[in-house]
N, C-alpha and C positions, 0 to 999 in steps of 0.2 A: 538757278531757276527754282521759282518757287509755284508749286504745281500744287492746290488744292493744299492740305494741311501738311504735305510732303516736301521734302525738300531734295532736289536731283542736280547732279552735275553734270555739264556732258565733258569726257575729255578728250585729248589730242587726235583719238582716228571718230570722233561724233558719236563714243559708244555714250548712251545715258546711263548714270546707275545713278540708285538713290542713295541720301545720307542721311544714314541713323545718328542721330545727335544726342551725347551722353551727359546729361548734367551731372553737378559734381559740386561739392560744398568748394570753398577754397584753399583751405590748409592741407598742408602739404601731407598728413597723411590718407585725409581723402581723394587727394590726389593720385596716389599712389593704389588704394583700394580699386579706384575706377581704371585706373590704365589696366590693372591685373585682369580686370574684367572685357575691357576693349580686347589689351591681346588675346585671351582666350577664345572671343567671338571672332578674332581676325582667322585666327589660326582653322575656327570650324568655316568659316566661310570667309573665304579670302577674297573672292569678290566684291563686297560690300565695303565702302567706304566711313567710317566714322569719324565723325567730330565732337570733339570734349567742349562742353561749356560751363566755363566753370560761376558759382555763383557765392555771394553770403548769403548768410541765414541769422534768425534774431538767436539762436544761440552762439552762433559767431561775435556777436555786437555788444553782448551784455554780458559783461566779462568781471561785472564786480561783484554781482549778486549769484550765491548757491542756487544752482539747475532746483533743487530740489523747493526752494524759495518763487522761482518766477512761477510757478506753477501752471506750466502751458507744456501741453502733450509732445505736442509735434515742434518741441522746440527747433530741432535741426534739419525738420523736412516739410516746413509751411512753404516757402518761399518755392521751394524744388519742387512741390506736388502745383502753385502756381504756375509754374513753366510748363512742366507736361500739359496741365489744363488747357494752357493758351497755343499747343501744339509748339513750341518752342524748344521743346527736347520731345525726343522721342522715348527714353528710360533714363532711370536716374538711381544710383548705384547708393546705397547707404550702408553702415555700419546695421544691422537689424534689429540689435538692443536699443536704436536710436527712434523705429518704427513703432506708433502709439499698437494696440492689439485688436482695434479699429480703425482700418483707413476710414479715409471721407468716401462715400459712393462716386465710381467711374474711377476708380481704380484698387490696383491690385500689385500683390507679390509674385511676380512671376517667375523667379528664380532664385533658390535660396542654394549657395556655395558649398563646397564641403570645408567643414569648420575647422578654422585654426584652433588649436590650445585657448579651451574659453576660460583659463582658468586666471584670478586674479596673480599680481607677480610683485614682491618687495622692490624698490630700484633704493639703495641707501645711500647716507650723503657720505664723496669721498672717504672723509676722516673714519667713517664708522665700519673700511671694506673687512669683511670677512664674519661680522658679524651677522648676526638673525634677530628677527620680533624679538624671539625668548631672551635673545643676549644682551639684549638695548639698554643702555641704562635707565634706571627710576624716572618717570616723568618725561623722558625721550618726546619728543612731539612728531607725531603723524599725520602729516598729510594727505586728506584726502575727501572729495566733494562726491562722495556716493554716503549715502544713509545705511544703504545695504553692509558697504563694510564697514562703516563706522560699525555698525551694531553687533558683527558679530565678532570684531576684532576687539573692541572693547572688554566684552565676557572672558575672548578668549588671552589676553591677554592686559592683566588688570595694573600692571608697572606701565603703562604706556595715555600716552594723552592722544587726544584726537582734532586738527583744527581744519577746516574748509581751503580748500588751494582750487583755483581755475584758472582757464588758458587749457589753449592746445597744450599737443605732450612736448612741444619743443617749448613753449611757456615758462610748464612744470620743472622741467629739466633742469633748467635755466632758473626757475625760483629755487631748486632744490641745492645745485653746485652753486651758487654763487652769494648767498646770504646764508645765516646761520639762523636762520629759522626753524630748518624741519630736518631730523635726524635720520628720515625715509620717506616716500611717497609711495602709494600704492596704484597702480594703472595696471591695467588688463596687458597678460603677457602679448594677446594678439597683436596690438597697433605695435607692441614695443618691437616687435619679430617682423613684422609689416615694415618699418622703419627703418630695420636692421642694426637696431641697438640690442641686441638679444646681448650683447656683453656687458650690459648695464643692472641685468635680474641677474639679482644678489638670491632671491627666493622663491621657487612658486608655490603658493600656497594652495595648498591641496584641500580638497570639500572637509576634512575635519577641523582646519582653519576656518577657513572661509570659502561658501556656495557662490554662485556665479550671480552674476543677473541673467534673465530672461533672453537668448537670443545670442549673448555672449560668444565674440570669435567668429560669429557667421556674417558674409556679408549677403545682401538682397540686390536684385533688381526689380525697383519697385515699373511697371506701366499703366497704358490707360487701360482698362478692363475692357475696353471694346474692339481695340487693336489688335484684333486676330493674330496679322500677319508678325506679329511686333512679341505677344507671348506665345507664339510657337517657336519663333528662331531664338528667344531666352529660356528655351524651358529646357532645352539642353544640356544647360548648366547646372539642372538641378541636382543635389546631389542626396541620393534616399532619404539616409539614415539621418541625415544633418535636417532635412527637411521634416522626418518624423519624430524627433528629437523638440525641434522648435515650435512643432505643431501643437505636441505633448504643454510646451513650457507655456506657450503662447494662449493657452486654454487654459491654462490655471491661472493666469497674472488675471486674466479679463475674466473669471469667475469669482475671485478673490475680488476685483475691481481697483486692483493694484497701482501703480504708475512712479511716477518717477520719485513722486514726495513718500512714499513708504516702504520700509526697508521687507524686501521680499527678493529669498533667492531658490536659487534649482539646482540641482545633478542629474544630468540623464545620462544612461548608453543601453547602447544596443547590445546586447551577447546573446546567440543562438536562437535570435528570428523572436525574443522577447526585449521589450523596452521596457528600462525601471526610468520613474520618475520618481526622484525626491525633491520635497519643496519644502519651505519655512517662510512664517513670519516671524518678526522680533519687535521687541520695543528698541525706542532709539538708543538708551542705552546696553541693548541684548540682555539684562537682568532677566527680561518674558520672553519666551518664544515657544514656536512650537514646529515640529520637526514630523514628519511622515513619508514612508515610502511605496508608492504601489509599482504592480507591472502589470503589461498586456499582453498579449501575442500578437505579432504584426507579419506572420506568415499568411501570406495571400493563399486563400484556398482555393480561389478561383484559379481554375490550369490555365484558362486562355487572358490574355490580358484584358481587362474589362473597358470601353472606352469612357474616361470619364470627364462627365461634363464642363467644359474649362468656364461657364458660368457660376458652376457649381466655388466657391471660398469658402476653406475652413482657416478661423483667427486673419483672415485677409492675404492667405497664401493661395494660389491656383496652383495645382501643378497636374495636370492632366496626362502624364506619363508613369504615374506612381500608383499602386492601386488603389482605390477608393476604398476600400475596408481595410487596408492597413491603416489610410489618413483618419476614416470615422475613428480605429481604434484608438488613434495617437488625440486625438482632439478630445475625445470622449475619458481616455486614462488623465487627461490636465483638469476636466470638469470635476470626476470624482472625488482626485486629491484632494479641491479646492474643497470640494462642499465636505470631507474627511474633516477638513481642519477649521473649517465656517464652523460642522457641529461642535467642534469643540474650546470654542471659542475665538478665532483667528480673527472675527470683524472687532471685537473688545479693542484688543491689540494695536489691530490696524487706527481703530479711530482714536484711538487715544496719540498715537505717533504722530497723523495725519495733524492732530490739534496744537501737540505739542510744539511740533513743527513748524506753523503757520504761526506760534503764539515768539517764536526763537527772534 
């Protein structure tokens, strides 16, 4: 039955309940992301019926050319923020690092996960097990289609080559075991642990290696901003520190004016009711960069919980159960950073990467 932009079923004794319907990119570790997210809603409310729909997206389709090359924001979430639109899903589960730091108006973040291990992770080919970056022979070739760690793996390790690989992570896998191409690939430990190949990271490289991307390890539920009933029963899921953490990230990338084509990473954490962010830009090669660290306080000082306005988005996140002077702070410590590192040159940097870039 389809009742006005909702969609209900009635079953066996005539009772009606409605169905939340979860889109979903189609590769199997999106897959796998959204079901993590269905169960956790089944389990809060068991009642409620959901249906997965799964879709592609133009980053699914264009599998020859570097992400960093097509240069379209919302490469993995056009088509899936189309469905929501057309009342066709009703939320739609993404990776976070894959959300531009401007949605399009009439919709929103309404639930941001407690984050996996956002940190980048070695996977090496067979032949090379037991070794590391450092151990790699001369000229070793690395794959990998982020700018980010090309740049800073490059600085940090100058015996190593760097070449562009795409496709899913079962793709990469598969380019990496089975041709003598690439002597390592590098992928986010999260999807790899998501996956359950966590016996395939040979490394994780830790922020004096290499900083994350923006959002890294968390996943979202993005909805329509006007759908009361729809980010109240996901805001549940929201989880603080992960939330204050990406608010921090997510306000520097979009102050900086970041995105997919310029290599720009973070560290955040929480310890003792203060958040540190640190962030950098680099040239493509890492030879330039620049590196700073600030912190906030995000101890609510308000005793009673304040109610906050779920109209109210900070970087495109709602989360109306968190308190609103922890989020000003978290959004406000990503703004500062940015403009820290703008004075001291970070747009030079950026534009010149952005050029080189486009010029590859």
């Amino acid at each position: 039955m389809e009742e006005g932009p909702y969609k209900y079923i009635r079953d066996g004794d005539g009772k009606v309940s409605r169905v939340i319907r979860i889109g979903t990119r189609k590769s199997q570790l999106a897959r796998i992301q959204t079901d993590s997210v269905a169960d956790k809603l089944k389990e809060l409310y068991p009642e409620i019926r959901l249906e997965i729909v799964g879709m592609s997206t133009t980053g699914d389709k264009i599998l020859d050319t570097a992400l960093s090359k097509i240069g379209e924001k919302s490469l993995f979430t056009k088509e899936l923020e189309n469905a929501l639109e057309r009342n066709e899903v009703d939320l739609v589960v993404h990776s976070l690092k894959d959300l531009p730091t401007t949605l399009p108006p009439g919709f929103t973040i309404g639930a941001v996960l407690k984050r996996e291990n956002p940190h980048d992770a070695v996977v090496l080919h067979p032949k090379h097990a037991g070794k590391s970056l450092d151990t790699l022979p001369q000229n070793s070739v690395i794959g990998t289609s982020s700018l980010r760690r090309a740049a800073q793996l490059k600085k940090r390790f100058p015996h190593l080559e760097f070449k562009d690989i795409r496709g899913n992570l079962n793709t990469r896998l598969k380019k990496l075991d089975e041709k003598e191409d690439f002597a390592a690939i590098i992928l986010a430990a999260a999807g790899l642990r998501r996956m359950g190949w966590e016996n395939r990271i040979s490394q994780i490289l830790g922020p004096e290696d290499c900083m994350y991307a923006v959002g890294q390890g968390a996943l979202a539920v993005e909805v329509r901003a006007r759908d009361a009933d729809i980010l109240e029963m996901v805001s549940v899921l929201h989880d603080p520190d992960t939330v204050l953490r990406c608010i921090a990230e997510r306000a520097f990338l979009r102050h900086l004016e970041g995105g997919c084509s310029v290599p720009v990473a973070v560290h955040t954490e929480v310890k003792d009711c203060q958040l540190y962010l640190t962030g950098a830009v680099y040239s493509l090669d890492g030879s330039d960069s620049l590196k700073e660290t600030m912190q906030t306080s995000i101890a609510a000082t308000d005793k009673c919980a304040e109610e906050v306005d779920e109209r109210v988005q900070r970087v495109g996140v709602t989360a109306t159960k968190i308190s609103g002077e922890a989020q000003d702070g978290a959004e406000r410590l990503g703004v500062d950073l940015a403009k820290l590192l703008l004075s001291k040159g970070a747009k030079e940097i950026l534009t010149v990467a952005r050029q080189l870039n486009d010029a590859r």
